[in-house]
N, C-alpha and C positions, 0 to 999 in steps of 0.2 A: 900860366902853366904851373901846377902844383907838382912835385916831385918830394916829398914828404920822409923823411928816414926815423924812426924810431927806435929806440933800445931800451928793453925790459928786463931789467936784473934783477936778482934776489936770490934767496934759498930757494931749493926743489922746496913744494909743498907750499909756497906762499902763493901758488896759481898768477907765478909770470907769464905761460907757455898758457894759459886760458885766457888771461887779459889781450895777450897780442892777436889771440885768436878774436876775440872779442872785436878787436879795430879792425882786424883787417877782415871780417864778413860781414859789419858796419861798410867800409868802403868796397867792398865787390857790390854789396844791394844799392850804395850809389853810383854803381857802373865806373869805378875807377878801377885801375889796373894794382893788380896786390903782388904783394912778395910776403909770405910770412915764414920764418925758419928758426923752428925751436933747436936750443942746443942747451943739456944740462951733462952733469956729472956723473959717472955710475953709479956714486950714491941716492939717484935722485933725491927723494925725501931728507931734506937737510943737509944735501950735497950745494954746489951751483947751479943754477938755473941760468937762463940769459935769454932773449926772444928780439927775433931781427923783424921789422915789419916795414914796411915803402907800402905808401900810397901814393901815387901820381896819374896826372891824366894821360899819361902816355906809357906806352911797354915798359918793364923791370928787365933792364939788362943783367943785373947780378944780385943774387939778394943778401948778399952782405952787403953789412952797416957799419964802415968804419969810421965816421965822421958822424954820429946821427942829431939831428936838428932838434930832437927831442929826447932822455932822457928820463926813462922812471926808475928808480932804483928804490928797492925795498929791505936793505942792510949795510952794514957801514962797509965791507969786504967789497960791493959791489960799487955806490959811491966812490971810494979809493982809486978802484982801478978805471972806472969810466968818465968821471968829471973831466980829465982834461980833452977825451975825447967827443966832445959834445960840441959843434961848429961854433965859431965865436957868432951872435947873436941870436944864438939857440936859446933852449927851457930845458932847466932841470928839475926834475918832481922826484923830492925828498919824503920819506915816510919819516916826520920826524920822531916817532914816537922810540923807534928804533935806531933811528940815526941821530947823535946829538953835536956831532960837529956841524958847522957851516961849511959852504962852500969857498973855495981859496980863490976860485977866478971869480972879475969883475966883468969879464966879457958877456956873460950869458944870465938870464933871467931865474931864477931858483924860487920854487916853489914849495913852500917847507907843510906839511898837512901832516897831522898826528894819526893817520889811517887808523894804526892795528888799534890805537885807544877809540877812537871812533867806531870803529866796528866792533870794538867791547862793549863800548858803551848803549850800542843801538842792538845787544842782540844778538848779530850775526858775527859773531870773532873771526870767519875764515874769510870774510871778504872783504878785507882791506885794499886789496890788488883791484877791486870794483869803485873804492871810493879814490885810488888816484886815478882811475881814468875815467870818471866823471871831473874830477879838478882839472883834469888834461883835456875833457873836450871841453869847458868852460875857457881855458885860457889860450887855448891853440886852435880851435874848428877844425882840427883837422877832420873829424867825422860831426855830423852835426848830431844833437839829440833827437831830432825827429826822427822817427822811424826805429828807434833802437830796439824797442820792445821787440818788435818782429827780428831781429839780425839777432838778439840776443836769446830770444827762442828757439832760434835755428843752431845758436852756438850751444848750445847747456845743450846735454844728450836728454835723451827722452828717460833715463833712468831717474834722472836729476831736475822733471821738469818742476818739480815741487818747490825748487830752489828761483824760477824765475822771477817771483816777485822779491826775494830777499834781494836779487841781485839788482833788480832796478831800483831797491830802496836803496844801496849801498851805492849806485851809480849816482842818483839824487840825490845823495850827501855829499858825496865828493863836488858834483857840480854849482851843489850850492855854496861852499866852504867858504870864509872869507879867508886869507892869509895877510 
């Protein structure tokens, strides 16, 4: 029985609040039960951002994440405050490109990917938040890669659907990473 908790942190504008969205309509197309709850700053853009999401095979009693099993953080601000809350044998997924400290616990697995350089380098600079959650589905399944094309179709609005192939390239990257 999967019961899965995730946290999405970063700056508004670094598309935390798109990536969570991203997982958790991956897991409703596989028939799991979702929680996803964005919560940012009144500055959005370069304010705080933060993103709750539970996937589990059974109903979402609450969708707050205060303990969550997995961890993506996209700035040193958000790292600081969330590392110690990440379960002891949880994953944390560091953008190292932004973040240059390590992580201080030894309990939990850390996953360090240079995203925003990555995603410079390939092109698409706003979608580093796509390349760690390709290294997130590689090292956790919590959502599998099959099928994402279509859940990720359904996520990107139709304004934006121009942007779908950048974004499964950017999930490809991540998933292929090595660290």
């Amino acid at each position: 029985m999967a019961y899965i908790q995730v946290l999405i942190a970063g700056f508004g504008g670094q598309g935390v609040l798109f990536a969570g969205k991203v997982l958790a309509h991956k897991g409703l197309e596989e028939e799991k039960q979702i929680s996803w709850l964005p919560s940012y700053g009144p500055e959005m853009r370069g304010g705080t951002a933060n993103c709750s999401v539970i996937i589990s095979d059974t109903p979402v009693g609450s969708p707050i994440v205060s303990e969550p099993d997995i961890l993506i953080v996209m700035n040193l601000p958000s790292f600081d405050k969330y590392e110690n809350a990440v379960k002891a044998g949880g994953c944390a997924f560091v953008d190292s490109t932004l973040i240059e400290r390590k992580a201080e616990r030894t309990d939990i697995s850390v996953h360090y990917i240079p995203a925003t350089k990555m995603a410079r380098d390939l092109g698409i600079p706003t979608l580093a938040n796509m390349i760690m959650i390709g290294k997130v589905i590689r090292e956790t399944g919590v959502v599998a890669m099959d099928g994402l094309r279509d859940a990720l179709s359904k996520t990107v609005s139709a304004k934006h659907q121009d942007l779908l192939e950048a974004n499964l390239k950017a999930i490809e990257a991540g998933y292929e990473y090595k660290d």
